[in-house]
Backbone as XML, in Angstrom:
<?xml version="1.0"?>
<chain id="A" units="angstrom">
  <residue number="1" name="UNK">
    <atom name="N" x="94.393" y="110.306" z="130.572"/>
    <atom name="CA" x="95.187" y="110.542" z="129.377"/>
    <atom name="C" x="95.069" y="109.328" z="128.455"/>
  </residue>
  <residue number="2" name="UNK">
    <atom name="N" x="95.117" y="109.487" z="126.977"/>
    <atom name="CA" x="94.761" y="108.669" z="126.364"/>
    <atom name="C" x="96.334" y="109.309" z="125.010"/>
  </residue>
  <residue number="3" name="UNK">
    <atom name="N" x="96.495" y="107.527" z="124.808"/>
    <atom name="CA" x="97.732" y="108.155" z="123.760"/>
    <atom name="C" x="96.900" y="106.649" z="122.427"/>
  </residue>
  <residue number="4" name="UNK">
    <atom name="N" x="96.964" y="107.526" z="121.273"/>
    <atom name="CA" x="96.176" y="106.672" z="120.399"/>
    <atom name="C" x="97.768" y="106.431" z="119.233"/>
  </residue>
  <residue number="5" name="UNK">
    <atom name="N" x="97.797" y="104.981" z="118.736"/>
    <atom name="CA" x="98.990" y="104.788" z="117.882"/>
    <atom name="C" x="98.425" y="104.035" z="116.718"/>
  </residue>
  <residue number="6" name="UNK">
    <atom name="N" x="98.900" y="105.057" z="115.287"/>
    <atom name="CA" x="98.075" y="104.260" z="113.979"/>
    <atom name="C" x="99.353" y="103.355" z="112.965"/>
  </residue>
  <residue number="7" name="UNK">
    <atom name="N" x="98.612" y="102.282" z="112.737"/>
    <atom name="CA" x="99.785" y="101.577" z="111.944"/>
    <atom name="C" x="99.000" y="101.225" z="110.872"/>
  </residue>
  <residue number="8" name="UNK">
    <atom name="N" x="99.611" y="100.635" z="109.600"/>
    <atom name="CA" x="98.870" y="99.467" z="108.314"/>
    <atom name="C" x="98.859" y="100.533" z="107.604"/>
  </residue>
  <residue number="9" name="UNK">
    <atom name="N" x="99.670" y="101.610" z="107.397"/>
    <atom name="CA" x="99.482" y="102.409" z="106.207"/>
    <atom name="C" x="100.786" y="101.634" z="104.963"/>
  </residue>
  <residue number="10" name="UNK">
    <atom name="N" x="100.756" y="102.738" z="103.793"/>
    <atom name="CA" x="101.580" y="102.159" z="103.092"/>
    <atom name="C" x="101.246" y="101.987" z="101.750"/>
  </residue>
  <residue number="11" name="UNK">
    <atom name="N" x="101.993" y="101.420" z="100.703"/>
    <atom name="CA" x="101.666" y="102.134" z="99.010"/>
    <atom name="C" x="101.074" y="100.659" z="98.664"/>
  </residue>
  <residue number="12" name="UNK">
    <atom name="N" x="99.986" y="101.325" z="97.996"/>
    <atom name="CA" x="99.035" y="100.312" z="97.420"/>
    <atom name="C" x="98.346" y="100.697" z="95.685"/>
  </residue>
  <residue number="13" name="UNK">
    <atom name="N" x="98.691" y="99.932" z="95.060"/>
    <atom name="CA" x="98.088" y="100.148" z="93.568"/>
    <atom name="C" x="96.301" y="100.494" z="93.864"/>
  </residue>
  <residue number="14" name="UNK">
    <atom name="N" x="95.941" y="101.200" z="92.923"/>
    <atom name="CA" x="94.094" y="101.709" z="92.804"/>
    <atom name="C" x="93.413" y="100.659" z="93.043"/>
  </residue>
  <residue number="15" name="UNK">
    <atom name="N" x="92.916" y="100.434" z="93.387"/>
    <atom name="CA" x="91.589" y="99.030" z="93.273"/>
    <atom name="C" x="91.992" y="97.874" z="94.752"/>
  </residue>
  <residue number="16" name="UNK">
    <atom name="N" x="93.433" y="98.308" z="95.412"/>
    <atom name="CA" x="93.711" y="97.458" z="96.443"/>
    <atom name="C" x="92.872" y="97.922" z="97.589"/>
  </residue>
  <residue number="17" name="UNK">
    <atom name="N" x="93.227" y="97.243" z="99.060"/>
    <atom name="CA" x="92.840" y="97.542" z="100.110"/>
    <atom name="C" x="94.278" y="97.281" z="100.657"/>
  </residue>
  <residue number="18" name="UNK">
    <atom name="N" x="93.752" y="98.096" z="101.962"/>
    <atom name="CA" x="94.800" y="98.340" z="103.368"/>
    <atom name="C" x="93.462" y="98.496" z="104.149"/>
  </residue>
  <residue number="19" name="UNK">
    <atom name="N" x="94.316" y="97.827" z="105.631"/>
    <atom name="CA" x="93.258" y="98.312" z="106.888"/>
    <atom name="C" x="94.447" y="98.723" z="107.603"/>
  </residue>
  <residue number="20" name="UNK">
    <atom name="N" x="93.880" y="99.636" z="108.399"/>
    <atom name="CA" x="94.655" y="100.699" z="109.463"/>
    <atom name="C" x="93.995" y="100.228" z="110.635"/>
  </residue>
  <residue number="21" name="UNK">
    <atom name="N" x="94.775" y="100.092" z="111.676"/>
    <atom name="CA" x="94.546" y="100.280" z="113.096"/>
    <atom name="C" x="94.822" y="101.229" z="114.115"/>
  </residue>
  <residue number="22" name="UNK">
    <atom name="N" x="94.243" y="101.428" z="114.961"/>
    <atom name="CA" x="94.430" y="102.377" z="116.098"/>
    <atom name="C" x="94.794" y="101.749" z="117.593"/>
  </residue>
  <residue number="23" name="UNK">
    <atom name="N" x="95.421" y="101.844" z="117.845"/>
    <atom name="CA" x="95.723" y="101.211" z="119.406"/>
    <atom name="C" x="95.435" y="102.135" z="120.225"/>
  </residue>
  <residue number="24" name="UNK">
    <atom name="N" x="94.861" y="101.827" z="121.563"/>
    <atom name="CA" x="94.949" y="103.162" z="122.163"/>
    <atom name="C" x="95.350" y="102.579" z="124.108"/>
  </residue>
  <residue number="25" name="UNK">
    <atom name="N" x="96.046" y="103.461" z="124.296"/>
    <atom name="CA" x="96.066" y="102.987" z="125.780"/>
    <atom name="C" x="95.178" y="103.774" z="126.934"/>
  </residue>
  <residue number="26" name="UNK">
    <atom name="N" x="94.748" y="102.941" z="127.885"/>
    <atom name="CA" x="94.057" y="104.040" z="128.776"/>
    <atom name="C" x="92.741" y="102.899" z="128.455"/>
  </residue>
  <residue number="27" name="UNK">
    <atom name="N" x="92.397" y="102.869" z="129.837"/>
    <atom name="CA" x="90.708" y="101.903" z="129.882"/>
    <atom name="C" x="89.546" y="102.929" z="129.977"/>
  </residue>
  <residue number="28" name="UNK">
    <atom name="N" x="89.853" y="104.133" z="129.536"/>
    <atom name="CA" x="88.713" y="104.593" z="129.361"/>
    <atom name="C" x="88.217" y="105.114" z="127.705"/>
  </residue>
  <residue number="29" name="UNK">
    <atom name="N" x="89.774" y="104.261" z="126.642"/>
    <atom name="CA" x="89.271" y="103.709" z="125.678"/>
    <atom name="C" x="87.656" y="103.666" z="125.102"/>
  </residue>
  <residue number="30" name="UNK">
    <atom name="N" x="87.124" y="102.243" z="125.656"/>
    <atom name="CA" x="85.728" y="102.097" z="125.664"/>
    <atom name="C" x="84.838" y="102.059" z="125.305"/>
  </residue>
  <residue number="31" name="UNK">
    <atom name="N" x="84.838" y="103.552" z="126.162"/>
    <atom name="CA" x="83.670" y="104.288" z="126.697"/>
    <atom name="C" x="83.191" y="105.599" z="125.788"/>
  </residue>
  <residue number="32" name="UNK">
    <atom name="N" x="84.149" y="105.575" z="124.971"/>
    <atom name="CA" x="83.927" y="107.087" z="123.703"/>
    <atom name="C" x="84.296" y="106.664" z="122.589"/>
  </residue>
  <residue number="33" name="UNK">
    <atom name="N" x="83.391" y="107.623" z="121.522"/>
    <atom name="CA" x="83.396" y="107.671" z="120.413"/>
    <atom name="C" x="85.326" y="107.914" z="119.197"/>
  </residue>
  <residue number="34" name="UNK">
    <atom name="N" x="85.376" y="106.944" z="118.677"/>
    <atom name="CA" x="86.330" y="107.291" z="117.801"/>
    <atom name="C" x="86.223" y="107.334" z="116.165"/>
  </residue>
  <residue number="35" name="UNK">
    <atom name="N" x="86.682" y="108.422" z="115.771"/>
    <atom name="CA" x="86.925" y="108.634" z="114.454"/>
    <atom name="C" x="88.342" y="108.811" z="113.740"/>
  </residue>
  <residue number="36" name="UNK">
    <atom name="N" x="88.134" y="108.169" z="112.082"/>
    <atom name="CA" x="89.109" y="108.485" z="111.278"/>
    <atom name="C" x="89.024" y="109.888" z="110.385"/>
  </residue>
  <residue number="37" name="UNK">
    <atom name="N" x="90.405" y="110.653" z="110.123"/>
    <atom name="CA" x="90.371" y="112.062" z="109.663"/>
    <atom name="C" x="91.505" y="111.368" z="108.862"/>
  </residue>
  <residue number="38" name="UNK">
    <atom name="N" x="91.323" y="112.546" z="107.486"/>
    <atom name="CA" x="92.698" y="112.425" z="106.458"/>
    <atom name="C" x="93.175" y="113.559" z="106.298"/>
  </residue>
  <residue number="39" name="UNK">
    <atom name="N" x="94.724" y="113.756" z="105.977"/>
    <atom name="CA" x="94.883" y="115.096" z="105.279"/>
    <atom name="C" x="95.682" y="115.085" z="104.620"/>
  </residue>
  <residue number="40" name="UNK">
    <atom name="N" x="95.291" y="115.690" z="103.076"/>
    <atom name="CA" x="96.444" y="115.193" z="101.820"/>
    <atom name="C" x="96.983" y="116.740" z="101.652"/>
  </residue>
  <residue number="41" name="UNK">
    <atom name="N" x="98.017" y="116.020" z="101.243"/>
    <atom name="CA" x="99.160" y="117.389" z="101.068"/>
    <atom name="C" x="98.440" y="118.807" z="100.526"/>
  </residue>
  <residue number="42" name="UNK">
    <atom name="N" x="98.536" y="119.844" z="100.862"/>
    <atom name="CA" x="97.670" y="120.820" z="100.650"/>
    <atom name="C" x="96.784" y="121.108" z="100.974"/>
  </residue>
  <residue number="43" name="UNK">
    <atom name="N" x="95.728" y="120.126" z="101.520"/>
    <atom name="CA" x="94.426" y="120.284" z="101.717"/>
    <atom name="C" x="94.204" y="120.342" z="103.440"/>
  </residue>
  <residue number="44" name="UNK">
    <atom name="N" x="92.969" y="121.180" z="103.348"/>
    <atom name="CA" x="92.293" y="120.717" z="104.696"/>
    <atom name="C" x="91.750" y="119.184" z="105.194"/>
  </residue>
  <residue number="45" name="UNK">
    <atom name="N" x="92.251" y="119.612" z="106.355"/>
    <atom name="CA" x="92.229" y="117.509" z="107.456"/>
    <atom name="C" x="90.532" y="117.262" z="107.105"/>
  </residue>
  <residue number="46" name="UNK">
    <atom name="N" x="90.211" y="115.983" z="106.700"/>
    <atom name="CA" x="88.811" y="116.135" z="106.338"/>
    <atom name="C" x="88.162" y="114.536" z="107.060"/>
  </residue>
  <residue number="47" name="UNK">
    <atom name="N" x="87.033" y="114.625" z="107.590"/>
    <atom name="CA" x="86.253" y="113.787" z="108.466"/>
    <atom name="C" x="86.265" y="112.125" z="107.319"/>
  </residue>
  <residue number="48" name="UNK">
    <atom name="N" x="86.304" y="111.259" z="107.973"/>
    <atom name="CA" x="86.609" y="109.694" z="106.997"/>
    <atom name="C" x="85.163" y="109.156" z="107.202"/>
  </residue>
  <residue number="49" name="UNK">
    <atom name="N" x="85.401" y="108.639" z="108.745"/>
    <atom name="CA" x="84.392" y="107.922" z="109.623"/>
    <atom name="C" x="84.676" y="108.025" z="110.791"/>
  </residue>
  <residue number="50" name="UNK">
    <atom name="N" x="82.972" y="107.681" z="111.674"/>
    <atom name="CA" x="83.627" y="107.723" z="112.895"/>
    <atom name="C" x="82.405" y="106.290" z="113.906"/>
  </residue>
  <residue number="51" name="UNK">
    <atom name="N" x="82.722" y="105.938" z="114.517"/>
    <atom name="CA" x="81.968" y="105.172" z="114.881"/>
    <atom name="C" x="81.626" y="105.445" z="117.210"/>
  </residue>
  <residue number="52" name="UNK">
    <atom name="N" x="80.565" y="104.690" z="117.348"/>
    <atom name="CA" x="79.794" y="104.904" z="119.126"/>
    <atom name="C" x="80.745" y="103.912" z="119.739"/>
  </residue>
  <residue number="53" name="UNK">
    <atom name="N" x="81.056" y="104.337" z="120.669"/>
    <atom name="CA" x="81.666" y="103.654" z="121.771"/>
    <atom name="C" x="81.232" y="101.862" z="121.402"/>
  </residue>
  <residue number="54" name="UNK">
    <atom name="N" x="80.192" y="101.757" z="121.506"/>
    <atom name="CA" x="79.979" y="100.919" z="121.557"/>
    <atom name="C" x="79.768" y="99.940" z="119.880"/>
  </residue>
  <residue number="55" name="UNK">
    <atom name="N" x="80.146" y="100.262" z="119.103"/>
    <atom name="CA" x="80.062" y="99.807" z="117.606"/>
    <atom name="C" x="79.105" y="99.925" z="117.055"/>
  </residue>
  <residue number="56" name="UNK">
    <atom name="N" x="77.621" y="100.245" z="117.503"/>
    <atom name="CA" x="76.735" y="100.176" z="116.928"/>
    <atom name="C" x="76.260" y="101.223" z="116.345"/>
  </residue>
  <residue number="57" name="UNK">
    <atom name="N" x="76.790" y="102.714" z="115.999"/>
    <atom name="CA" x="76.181" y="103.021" z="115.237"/>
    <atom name="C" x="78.277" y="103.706" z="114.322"/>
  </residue>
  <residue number="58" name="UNK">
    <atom name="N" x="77.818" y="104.107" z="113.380"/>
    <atom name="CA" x="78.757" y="104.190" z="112.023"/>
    <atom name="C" x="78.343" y="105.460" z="111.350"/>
  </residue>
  <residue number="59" name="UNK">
    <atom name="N" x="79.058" y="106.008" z="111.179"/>
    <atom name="CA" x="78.842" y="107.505" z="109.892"/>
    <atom name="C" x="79.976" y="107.521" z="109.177"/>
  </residue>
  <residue number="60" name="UNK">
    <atom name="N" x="80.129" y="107.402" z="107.988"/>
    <atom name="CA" x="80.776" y="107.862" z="106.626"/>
    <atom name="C" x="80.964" y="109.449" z="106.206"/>
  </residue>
  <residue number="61" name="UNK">
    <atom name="N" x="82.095" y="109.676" z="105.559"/>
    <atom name="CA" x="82.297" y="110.361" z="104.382"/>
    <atom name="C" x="81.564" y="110.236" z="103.336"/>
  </residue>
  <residue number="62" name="UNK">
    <atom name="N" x="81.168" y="110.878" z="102.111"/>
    <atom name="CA" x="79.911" y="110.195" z="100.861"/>
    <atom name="C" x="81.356" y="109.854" z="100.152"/>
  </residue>
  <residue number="63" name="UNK">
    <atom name="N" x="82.615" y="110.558" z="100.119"/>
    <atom name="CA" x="83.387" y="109.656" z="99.434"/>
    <atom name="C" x="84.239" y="108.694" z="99.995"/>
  </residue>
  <residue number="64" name="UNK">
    <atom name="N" x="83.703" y="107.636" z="100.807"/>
    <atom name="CA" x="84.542" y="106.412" z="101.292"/>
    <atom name="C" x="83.072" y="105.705" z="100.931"/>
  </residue>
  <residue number="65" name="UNK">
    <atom name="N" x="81.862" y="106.023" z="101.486"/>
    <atom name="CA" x="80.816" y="105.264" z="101.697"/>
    <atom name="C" x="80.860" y="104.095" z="100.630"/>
  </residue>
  <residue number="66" name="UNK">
    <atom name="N" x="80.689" y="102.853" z="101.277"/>
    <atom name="CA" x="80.669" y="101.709" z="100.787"/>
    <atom name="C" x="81.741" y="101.088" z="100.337"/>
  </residue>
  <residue number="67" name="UNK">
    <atom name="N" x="82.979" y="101.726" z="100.218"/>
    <atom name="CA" x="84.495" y="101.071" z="99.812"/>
    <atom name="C" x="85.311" y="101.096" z="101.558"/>
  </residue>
  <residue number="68" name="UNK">
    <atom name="N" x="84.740" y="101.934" z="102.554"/>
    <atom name="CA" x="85.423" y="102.021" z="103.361"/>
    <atom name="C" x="84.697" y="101.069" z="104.767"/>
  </residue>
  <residue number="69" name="UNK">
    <atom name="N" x="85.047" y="100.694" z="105.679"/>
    <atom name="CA" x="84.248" y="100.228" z="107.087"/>
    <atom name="C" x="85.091" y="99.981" z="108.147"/>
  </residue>
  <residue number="70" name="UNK">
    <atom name="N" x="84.427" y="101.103" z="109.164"/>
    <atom name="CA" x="85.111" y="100.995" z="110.155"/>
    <atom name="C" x="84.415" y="100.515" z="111.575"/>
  </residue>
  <residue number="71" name="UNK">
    <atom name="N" x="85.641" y="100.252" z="112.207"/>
    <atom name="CA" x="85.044" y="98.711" z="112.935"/>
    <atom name="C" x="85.877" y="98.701" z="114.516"/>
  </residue>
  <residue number="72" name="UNK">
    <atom name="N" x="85.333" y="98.361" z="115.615"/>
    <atom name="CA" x="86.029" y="98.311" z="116.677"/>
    <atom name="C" x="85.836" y="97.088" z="117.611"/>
  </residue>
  <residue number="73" name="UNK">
    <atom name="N" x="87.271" y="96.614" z="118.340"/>
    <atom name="CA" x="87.301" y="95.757" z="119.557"/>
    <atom name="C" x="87.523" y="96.358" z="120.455"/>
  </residue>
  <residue number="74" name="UNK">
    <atom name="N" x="86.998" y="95.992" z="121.437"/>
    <atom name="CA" x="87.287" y="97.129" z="122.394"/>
    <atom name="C" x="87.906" y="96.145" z="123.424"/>
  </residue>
  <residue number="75" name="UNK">
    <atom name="N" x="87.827" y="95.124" z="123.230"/>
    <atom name="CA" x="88.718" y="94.162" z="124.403"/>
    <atom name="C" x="90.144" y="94.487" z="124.347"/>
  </residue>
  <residue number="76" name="UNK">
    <atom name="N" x="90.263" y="94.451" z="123.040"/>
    <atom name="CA" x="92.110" y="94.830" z="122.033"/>
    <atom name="C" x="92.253" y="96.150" z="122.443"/>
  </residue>
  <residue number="77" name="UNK">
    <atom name="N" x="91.075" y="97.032" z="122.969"/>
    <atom name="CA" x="91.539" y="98.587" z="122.606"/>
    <atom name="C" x="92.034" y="99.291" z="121.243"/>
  </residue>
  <residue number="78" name="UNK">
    <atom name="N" x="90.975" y="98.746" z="119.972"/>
    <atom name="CA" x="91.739" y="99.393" z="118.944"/>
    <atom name="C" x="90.323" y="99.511" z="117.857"/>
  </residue>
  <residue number="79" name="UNK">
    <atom name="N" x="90.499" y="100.370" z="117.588"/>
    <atom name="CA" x="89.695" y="100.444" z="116.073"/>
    <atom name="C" x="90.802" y="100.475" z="114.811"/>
  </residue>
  <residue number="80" name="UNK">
    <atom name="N" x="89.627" y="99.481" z="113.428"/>
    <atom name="CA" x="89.967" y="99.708" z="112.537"/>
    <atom name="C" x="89.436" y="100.342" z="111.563"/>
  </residue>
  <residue number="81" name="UNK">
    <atom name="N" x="90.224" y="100.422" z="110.569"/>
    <atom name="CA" x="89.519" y="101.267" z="108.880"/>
    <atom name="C" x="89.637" y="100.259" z="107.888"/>
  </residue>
  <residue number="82" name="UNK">
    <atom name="N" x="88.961" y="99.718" z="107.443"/>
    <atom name="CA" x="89.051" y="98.764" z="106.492"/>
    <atom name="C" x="88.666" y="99.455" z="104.713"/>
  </residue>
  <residue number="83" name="UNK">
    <atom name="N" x="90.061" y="99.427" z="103.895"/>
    <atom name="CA" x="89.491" y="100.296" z="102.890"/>
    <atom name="C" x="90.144" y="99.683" z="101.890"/>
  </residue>
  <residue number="84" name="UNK">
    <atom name="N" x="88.629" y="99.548" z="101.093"/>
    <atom name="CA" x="88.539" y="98.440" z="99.851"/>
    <atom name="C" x="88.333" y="99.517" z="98.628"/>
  </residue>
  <residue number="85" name="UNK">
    <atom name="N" x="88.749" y="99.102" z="97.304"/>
    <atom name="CA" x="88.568" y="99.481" z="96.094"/>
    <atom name="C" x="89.697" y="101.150" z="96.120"/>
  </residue>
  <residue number="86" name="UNK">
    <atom name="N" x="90.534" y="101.243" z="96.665"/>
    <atom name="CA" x="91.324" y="102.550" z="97.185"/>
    <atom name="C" x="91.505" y="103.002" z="95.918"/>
  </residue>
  <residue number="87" name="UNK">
    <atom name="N" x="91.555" y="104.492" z="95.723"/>
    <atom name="CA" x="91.779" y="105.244" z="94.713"/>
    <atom name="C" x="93.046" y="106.281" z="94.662"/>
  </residue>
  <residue number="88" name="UNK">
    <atom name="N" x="93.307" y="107.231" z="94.040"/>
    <atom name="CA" x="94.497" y="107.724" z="93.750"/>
    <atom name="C" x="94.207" y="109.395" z="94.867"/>
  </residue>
  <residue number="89" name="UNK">
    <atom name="N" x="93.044" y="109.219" z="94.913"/>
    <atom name="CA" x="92.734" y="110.431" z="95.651"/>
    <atom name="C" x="92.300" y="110.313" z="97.064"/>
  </residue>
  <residue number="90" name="UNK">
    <atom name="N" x="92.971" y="108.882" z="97.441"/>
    <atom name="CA" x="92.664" y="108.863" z="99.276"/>
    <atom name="C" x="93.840" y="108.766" z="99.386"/>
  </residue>
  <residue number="91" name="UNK">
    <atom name="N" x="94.864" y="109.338" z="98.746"/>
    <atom name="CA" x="96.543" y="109.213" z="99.338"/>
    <atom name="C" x="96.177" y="110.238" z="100.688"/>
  </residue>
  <residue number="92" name="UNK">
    <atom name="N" x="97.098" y="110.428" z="101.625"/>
    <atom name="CA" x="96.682" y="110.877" z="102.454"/>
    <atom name="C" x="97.454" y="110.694" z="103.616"/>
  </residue>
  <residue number="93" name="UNK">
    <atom name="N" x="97.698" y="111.369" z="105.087"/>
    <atom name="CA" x="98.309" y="111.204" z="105.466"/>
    <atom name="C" x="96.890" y="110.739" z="106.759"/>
  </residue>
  <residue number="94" name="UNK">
    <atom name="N" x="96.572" y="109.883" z="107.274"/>
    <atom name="CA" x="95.001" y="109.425" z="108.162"/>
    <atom name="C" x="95.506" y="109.171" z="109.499"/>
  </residue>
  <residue number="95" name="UNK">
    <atom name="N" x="94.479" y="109.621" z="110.420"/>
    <atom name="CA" x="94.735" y="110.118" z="111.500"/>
    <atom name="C" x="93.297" y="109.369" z="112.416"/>
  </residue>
  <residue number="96" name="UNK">
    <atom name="N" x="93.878" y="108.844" z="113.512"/>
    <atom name="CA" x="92.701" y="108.549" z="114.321"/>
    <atom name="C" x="92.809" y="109.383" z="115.642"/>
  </residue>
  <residue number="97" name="UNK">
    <atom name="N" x="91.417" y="109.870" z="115.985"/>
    <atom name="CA" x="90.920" y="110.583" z="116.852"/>
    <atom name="C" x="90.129" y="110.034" z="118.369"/>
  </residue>
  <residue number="98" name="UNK">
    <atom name="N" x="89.682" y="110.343" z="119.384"/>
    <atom name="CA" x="89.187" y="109.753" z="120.468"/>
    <atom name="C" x="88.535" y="110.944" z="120.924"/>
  </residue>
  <residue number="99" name="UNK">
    <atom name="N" x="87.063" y="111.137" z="120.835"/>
    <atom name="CA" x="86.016" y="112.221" z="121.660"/>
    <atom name="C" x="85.913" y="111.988" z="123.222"/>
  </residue>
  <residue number="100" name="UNK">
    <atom name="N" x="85.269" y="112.728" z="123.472"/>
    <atom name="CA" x="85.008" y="113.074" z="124.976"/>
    <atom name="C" x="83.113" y="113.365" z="124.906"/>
  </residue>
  <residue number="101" name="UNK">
    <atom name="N" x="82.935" y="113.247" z="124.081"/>
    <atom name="CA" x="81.665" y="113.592" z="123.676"/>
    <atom name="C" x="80.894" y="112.055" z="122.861"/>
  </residue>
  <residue number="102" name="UNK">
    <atom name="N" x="80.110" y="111.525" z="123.797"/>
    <atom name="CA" x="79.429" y="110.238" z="123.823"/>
    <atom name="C" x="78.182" y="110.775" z="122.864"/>
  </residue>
  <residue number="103" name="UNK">
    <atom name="N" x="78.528" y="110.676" z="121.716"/>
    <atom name="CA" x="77.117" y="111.241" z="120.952"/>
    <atom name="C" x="77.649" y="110.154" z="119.855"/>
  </residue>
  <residue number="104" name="UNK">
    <atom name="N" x="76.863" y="109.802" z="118.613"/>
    <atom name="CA" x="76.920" y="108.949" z="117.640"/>
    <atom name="C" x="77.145" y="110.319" z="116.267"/>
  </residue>
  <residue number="105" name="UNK">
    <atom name="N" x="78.074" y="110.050" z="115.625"/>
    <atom name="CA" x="78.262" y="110.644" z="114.635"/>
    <atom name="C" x="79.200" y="112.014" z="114.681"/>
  </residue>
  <residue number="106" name="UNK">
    <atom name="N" x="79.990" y="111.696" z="115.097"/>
    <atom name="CA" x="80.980" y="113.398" z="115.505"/>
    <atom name="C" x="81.452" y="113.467" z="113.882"/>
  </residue>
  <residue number="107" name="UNK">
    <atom name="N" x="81.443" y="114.344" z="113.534"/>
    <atom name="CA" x="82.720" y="114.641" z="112.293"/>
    <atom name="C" x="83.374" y="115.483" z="112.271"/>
  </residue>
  <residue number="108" name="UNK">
    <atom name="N" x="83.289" y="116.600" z="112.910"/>
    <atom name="CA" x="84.031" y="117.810" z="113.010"/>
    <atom name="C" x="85.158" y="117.621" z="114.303"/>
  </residue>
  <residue number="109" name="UNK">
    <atom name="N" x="86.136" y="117.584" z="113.113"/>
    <atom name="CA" x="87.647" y="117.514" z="114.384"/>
    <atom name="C" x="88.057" y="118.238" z="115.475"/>
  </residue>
  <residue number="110" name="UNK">
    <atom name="N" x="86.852" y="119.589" z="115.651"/>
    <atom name="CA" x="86.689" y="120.401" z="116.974"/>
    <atom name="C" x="86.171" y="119.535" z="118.371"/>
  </residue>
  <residue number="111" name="UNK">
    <atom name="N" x="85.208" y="117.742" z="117.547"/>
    <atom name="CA" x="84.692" y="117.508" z="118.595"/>
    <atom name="C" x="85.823" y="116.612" z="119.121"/>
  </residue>
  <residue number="112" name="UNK">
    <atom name="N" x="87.000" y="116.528" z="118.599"/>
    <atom name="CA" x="87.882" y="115.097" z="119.113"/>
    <atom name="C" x="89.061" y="115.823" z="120.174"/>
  </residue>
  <residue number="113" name="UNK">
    <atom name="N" x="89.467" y="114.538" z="121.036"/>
    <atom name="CA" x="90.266" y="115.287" z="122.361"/>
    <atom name="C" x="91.294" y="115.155" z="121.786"/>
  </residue>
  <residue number="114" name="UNK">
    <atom name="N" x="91.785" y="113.821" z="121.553"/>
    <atom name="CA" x="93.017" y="112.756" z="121.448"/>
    <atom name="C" x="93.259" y="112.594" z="120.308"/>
  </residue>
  <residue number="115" name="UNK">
    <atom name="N" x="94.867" y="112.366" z="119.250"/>
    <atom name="CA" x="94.616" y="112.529" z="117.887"/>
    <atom name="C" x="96.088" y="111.259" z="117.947"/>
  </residue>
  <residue number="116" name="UNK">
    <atom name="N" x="96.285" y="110.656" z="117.104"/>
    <atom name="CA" x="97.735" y="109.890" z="117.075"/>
    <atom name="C" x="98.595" y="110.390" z="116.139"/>
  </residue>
  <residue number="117" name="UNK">
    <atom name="N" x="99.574" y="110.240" z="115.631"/>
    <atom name="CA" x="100.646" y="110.997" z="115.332"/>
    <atom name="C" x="100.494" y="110.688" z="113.523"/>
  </residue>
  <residue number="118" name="UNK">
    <atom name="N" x="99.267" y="109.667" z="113.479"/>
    <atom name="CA" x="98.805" y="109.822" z="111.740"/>
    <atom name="C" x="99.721" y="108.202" z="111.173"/>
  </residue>
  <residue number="119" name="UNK">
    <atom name="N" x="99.011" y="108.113" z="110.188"/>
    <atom name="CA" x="99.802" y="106.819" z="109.376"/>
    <atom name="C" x="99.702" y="107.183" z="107.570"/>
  </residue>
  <residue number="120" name="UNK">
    <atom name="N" x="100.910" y="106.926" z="106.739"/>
    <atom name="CA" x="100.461" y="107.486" z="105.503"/>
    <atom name="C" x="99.866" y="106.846" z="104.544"/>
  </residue>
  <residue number="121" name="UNK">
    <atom name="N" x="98.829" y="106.860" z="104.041"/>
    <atom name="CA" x="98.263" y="105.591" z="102.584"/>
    <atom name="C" x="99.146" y="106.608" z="101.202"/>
  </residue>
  <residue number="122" name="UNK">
    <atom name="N" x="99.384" y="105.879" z="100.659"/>
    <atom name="CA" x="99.480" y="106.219" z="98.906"/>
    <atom name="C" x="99.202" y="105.320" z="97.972"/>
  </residue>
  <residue number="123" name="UNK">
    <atom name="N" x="98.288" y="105.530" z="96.861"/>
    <atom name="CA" x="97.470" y="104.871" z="96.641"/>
    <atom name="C" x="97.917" y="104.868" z="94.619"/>
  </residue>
  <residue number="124" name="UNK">
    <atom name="N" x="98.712" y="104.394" z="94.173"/>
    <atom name="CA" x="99.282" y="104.974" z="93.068"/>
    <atom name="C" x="97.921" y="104.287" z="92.059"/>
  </residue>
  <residue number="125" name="UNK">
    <atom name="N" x="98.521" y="105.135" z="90.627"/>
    <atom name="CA" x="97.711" y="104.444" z="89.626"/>
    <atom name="C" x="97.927" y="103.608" z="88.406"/>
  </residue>
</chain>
């Protein structure tokens, strides 16, 4: 069992940054792939980033790519989201995920086991 907990959300003017973290308990942490998901009021939950067990490989959204980077310790047990230049349209309520499926690049939230209870960005203008 794996319980994942997201914090560092919170209201930020356009052009700021926030980084979000994920804590997760359980040492088999690791060993699998985790990704970030958003979902803004109305809309369908939509894929951020997600990164390999092991940090080395990374996949984007085309709309975060290059303002966003996500990043993991795995000693800490936690990944982060590091998100620079924020806009009015990543308000959002963001959610980190934990696969069971050791592949590089998941985006579809069918492939994730484990989800945390979400953290909110608002991003005014």
């Amino acid at each position: 069992q794996v319980q994942l907990v997201e914090s560092g959300g919170g209201l930020v003017q356009a052009g700021g940054s926030l980084r979000l973290s994920c804590a997760a308990s359980g040492r088999t942490f690791r060993n699998y792939p985790v990704g970030w998901f958003r979902q803004a009021p109305g809309k369908e939950r939509e894929f951020v980033a997600s990164i390999s067990w092991s940090g080395s490989s990374t996949s984007y959204a085309d709309s975060v790519k290059g303002r966003f980077t996500i990043s993991r310790d795995n000693a800490k047990n936690t990944v982060y989201l590091q998100m620079n230049s924020l806009k009015p349209e990543d308000t959002a309520v963001y959610y980190c995920a934990l696969s069971y499926i050791v592949a590089p690049s998941l985006k579809s939230e069918y492939e994730y086991d484990y989800w945390g209870q979400g953290t909110q960005v608002t991003v005014s203008s």
